[in-house]
TIKENU-14906 format. One record per residue (C-alpha): residue in one letter; x, y, z; residue number from 1. Coordinates in nm, 3 decimals. Example, Ala and Ser with C-alpha at 12.3 -4.5 7.8 and 13.67 -1.06 7.14 Angstrom:
A 1.230 -0.450 0.780 1
S 1.367 -0.106 0.714 2
END
This chain:
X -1.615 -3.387 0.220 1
X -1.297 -3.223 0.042 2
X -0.989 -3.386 0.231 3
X -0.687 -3.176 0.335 4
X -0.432 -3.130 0.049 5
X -0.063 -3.137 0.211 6
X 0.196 -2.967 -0.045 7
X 0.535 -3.033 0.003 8
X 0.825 -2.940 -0.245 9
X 1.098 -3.154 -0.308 10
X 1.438 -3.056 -0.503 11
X 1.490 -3.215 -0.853 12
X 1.901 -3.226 -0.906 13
X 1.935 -2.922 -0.698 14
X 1.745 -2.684 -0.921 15
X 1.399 -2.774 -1.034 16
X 1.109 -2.851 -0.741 17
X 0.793 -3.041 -0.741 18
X 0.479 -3.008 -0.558 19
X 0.392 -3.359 -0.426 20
X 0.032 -3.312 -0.339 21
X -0.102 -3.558 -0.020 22
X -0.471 -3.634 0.070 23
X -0.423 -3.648 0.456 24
X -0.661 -3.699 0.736 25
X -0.512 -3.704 1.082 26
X -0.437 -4.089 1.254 27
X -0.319 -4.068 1.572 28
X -0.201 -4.455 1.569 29
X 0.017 -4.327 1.331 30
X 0.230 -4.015 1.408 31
X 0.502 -4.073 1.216 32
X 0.458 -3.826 0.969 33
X 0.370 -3.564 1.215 34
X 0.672 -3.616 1.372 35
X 0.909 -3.624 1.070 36
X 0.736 -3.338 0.959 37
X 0.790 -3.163 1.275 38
X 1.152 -3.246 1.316 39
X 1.244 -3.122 0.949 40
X 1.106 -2.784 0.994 41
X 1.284 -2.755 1.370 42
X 1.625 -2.890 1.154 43
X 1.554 -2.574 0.933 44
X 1.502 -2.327 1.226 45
X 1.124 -2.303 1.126 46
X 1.009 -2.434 1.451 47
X 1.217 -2.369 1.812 48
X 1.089 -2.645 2.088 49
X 1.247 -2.920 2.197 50
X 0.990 -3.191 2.106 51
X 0.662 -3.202 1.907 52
X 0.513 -3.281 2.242 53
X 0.631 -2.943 2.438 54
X 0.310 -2.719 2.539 55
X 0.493 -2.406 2.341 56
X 0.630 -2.362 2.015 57
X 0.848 -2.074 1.848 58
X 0.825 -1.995 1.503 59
X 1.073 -1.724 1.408 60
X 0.989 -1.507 1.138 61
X 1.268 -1.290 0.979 62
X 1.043 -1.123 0.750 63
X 0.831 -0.917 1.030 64
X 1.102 -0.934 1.239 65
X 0.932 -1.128 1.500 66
X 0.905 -1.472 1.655 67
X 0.537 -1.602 1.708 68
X 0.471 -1.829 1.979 69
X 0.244 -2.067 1.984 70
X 0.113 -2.233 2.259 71
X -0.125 -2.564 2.273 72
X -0.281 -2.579 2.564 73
X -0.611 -2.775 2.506 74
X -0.483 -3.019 2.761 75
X -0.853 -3.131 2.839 76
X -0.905 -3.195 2.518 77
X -0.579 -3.426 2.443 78
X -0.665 -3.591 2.086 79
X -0.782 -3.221 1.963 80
X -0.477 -3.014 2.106 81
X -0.226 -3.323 1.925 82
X -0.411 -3.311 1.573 83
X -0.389 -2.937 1.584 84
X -0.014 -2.959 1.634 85
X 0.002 -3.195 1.316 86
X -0.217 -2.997 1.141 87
X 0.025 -2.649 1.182 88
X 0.310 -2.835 1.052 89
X 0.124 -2.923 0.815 90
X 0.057 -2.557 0.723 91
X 0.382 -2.463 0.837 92
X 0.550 -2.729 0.548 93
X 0.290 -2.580 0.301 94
X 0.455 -2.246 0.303 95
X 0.150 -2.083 0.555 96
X 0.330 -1.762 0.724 97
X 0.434 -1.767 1.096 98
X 0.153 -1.479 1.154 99
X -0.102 -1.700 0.950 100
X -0.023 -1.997 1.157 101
X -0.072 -1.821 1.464 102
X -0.367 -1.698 1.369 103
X -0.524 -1.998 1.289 104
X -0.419 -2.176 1.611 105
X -0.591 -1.837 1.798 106
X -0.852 -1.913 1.603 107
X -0.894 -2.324 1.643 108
X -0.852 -2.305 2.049 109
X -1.145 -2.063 2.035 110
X -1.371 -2.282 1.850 111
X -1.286 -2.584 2.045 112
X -1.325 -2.408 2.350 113
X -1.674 -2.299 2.279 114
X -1.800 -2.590 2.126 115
X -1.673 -2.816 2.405 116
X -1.441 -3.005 2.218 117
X -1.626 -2.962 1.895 118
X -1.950 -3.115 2.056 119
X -2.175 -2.852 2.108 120
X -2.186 -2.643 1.784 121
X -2.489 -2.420 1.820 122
X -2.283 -2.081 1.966 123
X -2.070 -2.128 1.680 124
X -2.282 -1.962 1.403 125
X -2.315 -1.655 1.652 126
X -1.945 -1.644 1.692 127
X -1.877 -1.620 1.349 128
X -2.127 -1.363 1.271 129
X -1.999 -1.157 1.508 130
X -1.687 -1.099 1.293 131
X -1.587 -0.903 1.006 132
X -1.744 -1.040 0.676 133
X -1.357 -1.071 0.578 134
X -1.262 -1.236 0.870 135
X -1.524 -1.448 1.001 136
X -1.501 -1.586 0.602 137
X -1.105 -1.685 0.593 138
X -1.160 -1.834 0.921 139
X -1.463 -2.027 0.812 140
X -1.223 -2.196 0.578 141
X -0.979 -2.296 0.808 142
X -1.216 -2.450 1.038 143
X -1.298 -2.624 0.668 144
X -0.936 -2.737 0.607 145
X -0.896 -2.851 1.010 146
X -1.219 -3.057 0.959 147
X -1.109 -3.211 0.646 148
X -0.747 -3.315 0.852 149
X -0.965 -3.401 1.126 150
X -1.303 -3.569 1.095 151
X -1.557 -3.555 1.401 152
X -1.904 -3.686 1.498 153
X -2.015 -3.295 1.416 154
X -1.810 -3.238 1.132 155
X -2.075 -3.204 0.893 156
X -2.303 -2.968 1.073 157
X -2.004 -2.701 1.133 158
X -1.898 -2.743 0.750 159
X -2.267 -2.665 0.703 160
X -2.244 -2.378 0.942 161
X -1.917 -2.246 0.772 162
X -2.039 -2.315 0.433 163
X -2.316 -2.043 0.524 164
X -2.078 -1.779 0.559 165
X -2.075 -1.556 0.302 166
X -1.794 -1.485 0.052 167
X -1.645 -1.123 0.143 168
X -1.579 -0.968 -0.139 169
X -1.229 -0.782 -0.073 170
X -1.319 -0.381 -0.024 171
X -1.115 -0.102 -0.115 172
X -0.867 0.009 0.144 173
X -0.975 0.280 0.336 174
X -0.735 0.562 0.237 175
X -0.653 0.937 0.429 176
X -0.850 1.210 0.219 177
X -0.580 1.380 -0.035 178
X -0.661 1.695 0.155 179
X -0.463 1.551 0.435 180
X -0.251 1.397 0.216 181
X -0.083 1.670 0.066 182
X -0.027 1.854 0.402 183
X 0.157 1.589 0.572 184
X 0.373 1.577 0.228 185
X 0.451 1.996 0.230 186
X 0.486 1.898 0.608 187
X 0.792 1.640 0.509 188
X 0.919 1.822 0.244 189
X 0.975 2.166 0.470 190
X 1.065 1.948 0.790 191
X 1.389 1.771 0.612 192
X 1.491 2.062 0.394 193
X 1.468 2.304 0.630 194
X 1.534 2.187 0.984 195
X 1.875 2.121 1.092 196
X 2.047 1.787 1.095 197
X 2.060 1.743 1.462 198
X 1.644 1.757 1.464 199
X 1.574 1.552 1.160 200
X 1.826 1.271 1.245 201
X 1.580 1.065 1.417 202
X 1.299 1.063 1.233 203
X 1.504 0.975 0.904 204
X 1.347 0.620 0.799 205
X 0.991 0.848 0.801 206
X 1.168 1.041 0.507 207
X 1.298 0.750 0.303 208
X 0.989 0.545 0.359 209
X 0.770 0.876 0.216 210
X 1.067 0.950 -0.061 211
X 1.101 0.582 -0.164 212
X 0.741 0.411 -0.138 213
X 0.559 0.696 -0.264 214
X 0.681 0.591 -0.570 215
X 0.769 0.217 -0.572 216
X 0.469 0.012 -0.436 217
X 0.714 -0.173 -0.181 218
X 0.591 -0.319 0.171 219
X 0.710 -0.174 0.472 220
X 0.855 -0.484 0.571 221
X 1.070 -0.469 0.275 222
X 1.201 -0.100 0.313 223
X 1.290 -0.208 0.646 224
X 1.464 -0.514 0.551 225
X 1.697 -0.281 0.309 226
X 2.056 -0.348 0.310 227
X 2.332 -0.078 0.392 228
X 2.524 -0.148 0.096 229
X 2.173 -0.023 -0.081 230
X 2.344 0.240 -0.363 231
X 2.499 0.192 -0.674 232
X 2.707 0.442 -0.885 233
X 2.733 0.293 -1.227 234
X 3.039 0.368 -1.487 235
X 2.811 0.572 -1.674 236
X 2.757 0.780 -1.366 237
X 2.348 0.672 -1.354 238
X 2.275 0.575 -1.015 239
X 2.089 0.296 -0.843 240
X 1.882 0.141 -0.541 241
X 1.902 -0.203 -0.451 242
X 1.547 -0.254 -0.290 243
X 1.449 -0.589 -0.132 244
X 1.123 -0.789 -0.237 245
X 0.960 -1.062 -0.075 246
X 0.923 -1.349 -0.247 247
X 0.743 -1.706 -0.146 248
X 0.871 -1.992 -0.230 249
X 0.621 -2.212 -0.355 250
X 0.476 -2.465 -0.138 251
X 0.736 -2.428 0.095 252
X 0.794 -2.262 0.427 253
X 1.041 -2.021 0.290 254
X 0.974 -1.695 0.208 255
X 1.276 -1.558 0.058 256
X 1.409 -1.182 -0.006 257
X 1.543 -1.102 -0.344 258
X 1.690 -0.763 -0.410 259
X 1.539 -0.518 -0.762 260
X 1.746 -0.197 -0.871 261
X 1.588 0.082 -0.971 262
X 1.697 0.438 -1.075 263
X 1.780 0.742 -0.843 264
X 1.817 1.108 -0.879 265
X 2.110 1.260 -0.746 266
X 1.941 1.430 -0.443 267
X 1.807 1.088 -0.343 268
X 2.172 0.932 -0.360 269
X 2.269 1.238 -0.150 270
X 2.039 1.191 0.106 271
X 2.112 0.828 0.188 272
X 2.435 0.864 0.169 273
X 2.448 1.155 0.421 274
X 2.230 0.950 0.613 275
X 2.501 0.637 0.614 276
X 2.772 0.868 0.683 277
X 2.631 0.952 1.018 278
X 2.538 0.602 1.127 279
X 2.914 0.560 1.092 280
X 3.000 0.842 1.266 281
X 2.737 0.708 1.596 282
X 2.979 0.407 1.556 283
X 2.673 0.212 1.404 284
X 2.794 -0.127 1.180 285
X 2.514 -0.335 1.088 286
X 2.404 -0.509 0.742 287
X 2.050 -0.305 0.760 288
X 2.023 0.061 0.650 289
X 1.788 0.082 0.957 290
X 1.973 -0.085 1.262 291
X 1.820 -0.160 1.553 292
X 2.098 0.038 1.767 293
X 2.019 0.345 1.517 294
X 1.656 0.302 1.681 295
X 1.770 0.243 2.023 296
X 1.983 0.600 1.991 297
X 1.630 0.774 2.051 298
X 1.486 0.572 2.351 299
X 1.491 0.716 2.690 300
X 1.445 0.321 2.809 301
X 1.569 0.116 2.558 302
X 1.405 -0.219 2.491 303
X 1.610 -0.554 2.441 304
X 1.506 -0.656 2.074 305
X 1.606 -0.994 1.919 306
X 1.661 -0.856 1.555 307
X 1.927 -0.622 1.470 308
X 1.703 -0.418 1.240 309
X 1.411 -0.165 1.296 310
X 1.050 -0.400 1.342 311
X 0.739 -0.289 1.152 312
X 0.625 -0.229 1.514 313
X 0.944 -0.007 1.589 314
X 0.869 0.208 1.230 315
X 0.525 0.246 1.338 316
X 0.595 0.405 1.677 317
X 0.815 0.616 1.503 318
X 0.576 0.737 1.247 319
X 0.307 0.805 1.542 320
X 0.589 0.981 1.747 321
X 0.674 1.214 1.427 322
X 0.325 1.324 1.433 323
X 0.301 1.397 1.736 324
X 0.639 1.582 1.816 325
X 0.643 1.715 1.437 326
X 0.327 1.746 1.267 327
X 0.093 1.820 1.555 328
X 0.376 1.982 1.741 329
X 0.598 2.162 1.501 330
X 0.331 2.250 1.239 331
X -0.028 2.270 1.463 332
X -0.151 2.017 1.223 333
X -0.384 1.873 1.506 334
X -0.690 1.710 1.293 335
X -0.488 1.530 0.999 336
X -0.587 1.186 0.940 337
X -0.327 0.989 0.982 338
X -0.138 0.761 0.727 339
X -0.040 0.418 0.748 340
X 0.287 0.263 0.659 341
X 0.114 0.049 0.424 342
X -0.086 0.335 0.214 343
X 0.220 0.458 0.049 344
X 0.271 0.143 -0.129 345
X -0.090 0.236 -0.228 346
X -0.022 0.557 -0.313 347
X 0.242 0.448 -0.571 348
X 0.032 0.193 -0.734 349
X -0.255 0.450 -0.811 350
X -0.037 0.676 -0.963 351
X 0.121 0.415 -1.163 352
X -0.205 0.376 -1.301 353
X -0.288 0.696 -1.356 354
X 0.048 0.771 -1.543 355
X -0.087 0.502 -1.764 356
X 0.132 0.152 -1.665 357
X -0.046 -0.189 -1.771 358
X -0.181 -0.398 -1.461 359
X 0.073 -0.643 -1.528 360
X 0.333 -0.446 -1.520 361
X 0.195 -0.261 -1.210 362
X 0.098 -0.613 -1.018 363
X 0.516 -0.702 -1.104 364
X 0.596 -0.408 -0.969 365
X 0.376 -0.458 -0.672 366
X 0.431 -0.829 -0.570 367
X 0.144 -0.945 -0.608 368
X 0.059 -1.289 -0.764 369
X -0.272 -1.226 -0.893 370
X -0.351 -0.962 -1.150 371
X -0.713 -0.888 -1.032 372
X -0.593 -0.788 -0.710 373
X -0.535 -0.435 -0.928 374
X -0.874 -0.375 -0.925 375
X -0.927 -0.274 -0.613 376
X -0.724 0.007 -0.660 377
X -0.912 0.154 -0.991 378
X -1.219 0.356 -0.764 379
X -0.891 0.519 -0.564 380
X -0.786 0.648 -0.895 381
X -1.105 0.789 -0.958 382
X -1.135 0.972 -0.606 383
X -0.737 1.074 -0.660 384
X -0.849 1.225 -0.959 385
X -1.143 1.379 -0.809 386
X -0.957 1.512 -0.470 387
X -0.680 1.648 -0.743 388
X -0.856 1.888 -0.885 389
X -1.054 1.988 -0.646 390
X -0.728 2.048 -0.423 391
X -0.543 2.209 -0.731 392
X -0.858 2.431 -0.787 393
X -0.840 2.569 -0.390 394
X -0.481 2.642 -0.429 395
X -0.513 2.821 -0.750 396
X -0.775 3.036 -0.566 397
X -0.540 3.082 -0.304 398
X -0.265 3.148 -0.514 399
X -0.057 2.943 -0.227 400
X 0.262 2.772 -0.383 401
X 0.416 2.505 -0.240 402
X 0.752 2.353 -0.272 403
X 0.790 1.975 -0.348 404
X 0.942 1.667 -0.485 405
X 0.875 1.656 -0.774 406
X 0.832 1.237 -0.830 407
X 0.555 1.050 -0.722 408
X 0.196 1.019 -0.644 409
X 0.212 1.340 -0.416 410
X 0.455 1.545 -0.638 411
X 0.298 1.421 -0.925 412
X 0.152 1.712 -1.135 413
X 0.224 1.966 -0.901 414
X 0.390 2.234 -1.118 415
X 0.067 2.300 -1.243 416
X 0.014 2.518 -0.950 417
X 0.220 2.767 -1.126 418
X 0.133 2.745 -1.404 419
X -0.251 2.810 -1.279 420
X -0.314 3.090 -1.156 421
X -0.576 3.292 -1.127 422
X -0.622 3.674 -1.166 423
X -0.861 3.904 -1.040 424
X -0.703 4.222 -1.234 425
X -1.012 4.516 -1.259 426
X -0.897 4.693 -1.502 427
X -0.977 4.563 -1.825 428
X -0.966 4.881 -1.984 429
X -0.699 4.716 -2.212 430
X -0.788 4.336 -2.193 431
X -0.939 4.181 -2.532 432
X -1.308 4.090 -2.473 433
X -1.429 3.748 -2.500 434
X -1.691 3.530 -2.382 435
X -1.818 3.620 -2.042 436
X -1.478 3.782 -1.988 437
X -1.169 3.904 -2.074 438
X -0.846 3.829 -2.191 439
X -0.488 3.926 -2.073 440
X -0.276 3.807 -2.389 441
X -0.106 4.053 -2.554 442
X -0.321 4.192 -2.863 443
X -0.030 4.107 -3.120 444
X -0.005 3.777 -3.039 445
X -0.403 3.718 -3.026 446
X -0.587 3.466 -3.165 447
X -0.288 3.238 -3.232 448
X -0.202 3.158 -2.908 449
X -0.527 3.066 -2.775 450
X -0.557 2.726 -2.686 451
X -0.901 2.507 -2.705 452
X -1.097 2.689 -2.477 453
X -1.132 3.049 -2.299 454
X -1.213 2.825 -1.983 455
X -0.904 2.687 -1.949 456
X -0.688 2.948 -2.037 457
X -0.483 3.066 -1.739 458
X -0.553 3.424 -1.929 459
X -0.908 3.446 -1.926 460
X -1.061 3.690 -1.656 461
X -1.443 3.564 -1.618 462
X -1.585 3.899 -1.551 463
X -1.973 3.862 -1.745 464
X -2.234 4.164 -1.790 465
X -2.472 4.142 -1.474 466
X -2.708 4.049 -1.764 467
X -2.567 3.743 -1.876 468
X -2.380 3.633 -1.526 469
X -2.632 3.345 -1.470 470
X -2.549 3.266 -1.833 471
X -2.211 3.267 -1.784 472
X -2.200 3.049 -1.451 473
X -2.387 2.786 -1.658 474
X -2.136 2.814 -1.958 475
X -1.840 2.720 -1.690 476
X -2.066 2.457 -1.487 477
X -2.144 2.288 -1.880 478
X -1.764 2.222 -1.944 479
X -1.697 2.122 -1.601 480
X -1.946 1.866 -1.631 481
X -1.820 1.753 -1.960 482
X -1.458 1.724 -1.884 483
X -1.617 1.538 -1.527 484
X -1.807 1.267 -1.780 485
X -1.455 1.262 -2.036 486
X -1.220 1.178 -1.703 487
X -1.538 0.886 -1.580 488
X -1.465 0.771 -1.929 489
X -1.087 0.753 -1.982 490
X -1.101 0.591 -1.659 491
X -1.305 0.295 -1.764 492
X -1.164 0.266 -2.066 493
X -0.799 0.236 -1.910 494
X -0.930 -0.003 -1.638 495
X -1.099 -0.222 -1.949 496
X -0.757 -0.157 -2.098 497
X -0.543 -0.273 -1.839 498
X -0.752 -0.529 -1.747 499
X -0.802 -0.746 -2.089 500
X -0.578 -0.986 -2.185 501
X -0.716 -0.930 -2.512 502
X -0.642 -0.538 -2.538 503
X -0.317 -0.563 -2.360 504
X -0.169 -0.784 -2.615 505
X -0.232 -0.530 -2.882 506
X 0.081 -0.385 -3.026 507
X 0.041 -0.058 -2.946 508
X -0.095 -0.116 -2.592 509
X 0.166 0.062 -2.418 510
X 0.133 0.382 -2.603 511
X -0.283 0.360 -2.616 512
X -0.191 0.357 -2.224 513
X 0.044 0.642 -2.216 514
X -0.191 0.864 -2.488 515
X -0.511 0.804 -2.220 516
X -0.321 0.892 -1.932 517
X -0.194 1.240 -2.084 518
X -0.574 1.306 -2.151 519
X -0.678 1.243 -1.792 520
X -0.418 1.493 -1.657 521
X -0.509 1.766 -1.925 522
X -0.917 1.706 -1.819 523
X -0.789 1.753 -1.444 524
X -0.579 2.034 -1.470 525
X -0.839 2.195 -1.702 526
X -1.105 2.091 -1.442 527
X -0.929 2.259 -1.208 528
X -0.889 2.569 -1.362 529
X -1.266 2.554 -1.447 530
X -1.331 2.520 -1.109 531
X -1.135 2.760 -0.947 532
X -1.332 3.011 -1.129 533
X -1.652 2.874 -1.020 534
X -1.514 2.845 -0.620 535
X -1.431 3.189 -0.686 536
X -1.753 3.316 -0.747 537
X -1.913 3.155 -0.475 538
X -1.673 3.283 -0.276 539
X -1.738 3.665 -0.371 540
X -2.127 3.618 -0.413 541
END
């Protein structure tokens, strides 16, 4: 059986750490170490109790803005309930997460309450199974770890039992359908540019979480950690964003916040500097661009809160409160489905990829430590790309026109609208004929402005002889097929791209990147347009 590996760092000269790696198994003749261990991370304000022996344990956690509390009460069960406290500090000193820890204990209680102690292991299986793949396999392996600590007469038949789960392999995120998407986006975008001050004021972090995270893949837990002294106006009069990323310290229990800059517009500047004006004028001082008093401003019964900053739990009431009161309220928008915090940061990273950025630039940009956790993300592109033009190709039917910012994964591509639409003109008494159709250019100008294709052109009128209609409805269903099987293409050959260590070495990488991401968006907006035609005559038929 694997034993328990204990990581601890340790400071070399004040700059450089090592990982000192321990083989432990619990001895409770010997508590030493558990204690040490214990009374280091309550020195360090990782752990609030009074002694390893109290029956309840805080561990604050600045990051989420909460403090988990842990209690061990497996009094009947005295050896077990004193190895699980060593064995959390244990995780705790390895640089485990508050959340995680508590999780696990949850998790450890309930499996030595229904197997008696760890004696009667045949419900455990069931238990198990009753979980989410995900789940019931990263809890498999901490049962693993625990039994490793903490060897038992029946040890090896729950590793065998555990060792049965099945790996989960991680799913794709369940995103909102780009339909809805875009509505709750025109819904933001008219809501803060046109409502007065006095009605948008509270629902302000919902703007600056969609305006901000929509296009840098950043955790809400970071835009709410965001520090009021966030802007920057530069000598050269560019302007910049201080945004806060979480970063772990490895093998240690800190998780530390480290601040990036990135590049504003001047509306953006505007806005949160409007928005910092009136927190001053409310009389509102705090370190946080979103203080907890800010929040409190809004309550009819406000809550005592520990931290002086919006929670992820606060920002998520919020959000459900602006649909109701604004998107189901304002708007009638009663059947959206709704957005998470979290799918923004989503949002941004599919679009990066789309616009062509290389996954390791894109997993920098989105924290994470593992480049293959991109993939995961490359079937969203494909459905973005898919939802896009079907989307564009309603609204160029509709002719509707909608105002928007103009950054990101919503605004992204959006002035194509204009620049598609589609007429329905009768008379074309003075229109050039062409294939299954007509054309509006002007006859002086014609040929040499034509671009590829007649199906694409936002002058072509498709307006066939009766004869050759069914003709004609196959000639626009061929292309939209073949730019269909071009965009499957580019995107497998920019997730191969992005992918390879090989490819993204090349020289020219970047630019290979860039070139294949301008194709997909001309295939899209010419599927649209394509398409649009085609919804049209179903529409009519």
């Amino acid at each position: 059986m694997d034993i328990l590996e204990f990581k601890l760092s340790q400071d070399l000269v004040g700059k450089s750490t090592v990982s000192v790696i321990e083989h432990l198994q619990y001895d409770k003749t010997d508590s030493t170490l558990y204690l040490n261990n214990f009374s280091t991370l309550k020195e360090n304000g990782y752990i609030v109790a009074d002694s390893f022996y109290d029956h309840i344990w805080t561990l604050p956690c600045k990051i989420k803005a909460n403090d988990f509390q842990l209690v061990f009460d497996l009094d009947i069960y005295g050896d077990l309930n004193e190895a699980v406290k060593a064995f959390i500090t244990l995780r705790k000193s390895s640089g485990v997460s508050s959340h995680k820890c508590y999780d696990e204990l949850q998790f450890l209680k309930k499996t030595i309450r229904l197997s008696k102690g760890l004696e009667q292991t045949n419900n455990l299986k069931d238990k198990l199974l009753s979980m989410s793949e995900p789940r019931a396999y990263t809890l498999s392996n901490v049962l693993k770890n625990f039994i490793s600590f903490f060897p038992f007469e029946q040890g090896e038949e729950v590793l065998r039992i555990c060792s049965s789960i099945p790996f989960a392999t991680s799913g794709n995120r369940n995103l909102p359908h780009f339909h809805d998407v875009l509505i709750f986006n025109d819904i933001v975008n008219d809501f803060f540019q046109t409502k007065p001050i006095k009605n948008t004021l509270k629902f302000m972090p919902i703007m600056f979480w969609w305006l901000i995270t929509n296009i840098l893949p950043q955790r809400p837990t970071e835009l709410l950690l965001m520090n009021i002294d966030c802007l920057e106006h530069r000598n050269d009069e560019s302007m910049w964003l201080k945004v806060p990323r979480i970063k772990n310290e490895s093998d240690s229990p800190e998780r530390v916040i480290k601040y990036d800059s990135i590049q504003i517009d001047a509306k953006t500047y505007q806005l949160i500097s409007i928005y910092k004006m009136k927190l001053n004028e409310f009389g509102i001082k705090d370190e946080y661009l979103f203080p907890r008093d800010f929040y409190q401003m809004f309550r009819k019964k406000p809550k005592r809160q520990a931290f002086n900053r919006m929670t992820l739990y606060n920002f998520e009431f919020l959000l459900q409160e602006f649909y109701i009161e604004v998107v189901e309220g304002l708007y009638s928008e009663t059947n959206l489905e709704k957005i998470k915090p979290g799918d923004t940061r989503h949002f941004a990273i599919i679009n990066m990829f789309l616009q062509g950025f290389n996954m390791l630039s894109i997993a920098r940009m989105a924290g994470h430590d593992v480049i293959a956790t991109q993939d995961n993300y490359y079937s969203h592109a494909e459905h973005f790309s898919q939802s896009y033009v079907y989307i564009l190709a309603q609204k160029m039917l509709e002719r509707k026109i909608s105002d928007t910012m103009p950054e990101g994964f919503i605004g992204w591509r959006r002035d194509a609208y204009d620049r598609g639409k589609i007429y329905n003109n009768q008379d074309t008494w003075d229109m050039l004929k062409v294939d299954y159709g007509y054309c509006k250019e002007m006859k002086e100008i014609f040929p040499s402005s034509c671009v590829e294709d007649c199906r694409i052109c936002n002058n072509y009128v498709f307006k066939p002889d009766i004869e050759k209609y069914e003709q004609g409805i196959e000639w626009l269903q061929d292309y939209s097929g073949m730019l269909n099987q071009r965009m499957n293409e580019l995107h497998l050959v920019m997730k191969e791209q992005s992918s390879s260590s090989l490819l993204s070495k090349h020289p020219y990488s970047d630019e290979i990147l860039k070139t294949n991401s301008m194709k997909l968006v001309k295939y899209m907006n010419h599927k649209a347009v394509v398409e649009s035609i085609l919804m049209e005559e179903e529409r009519y038929d």
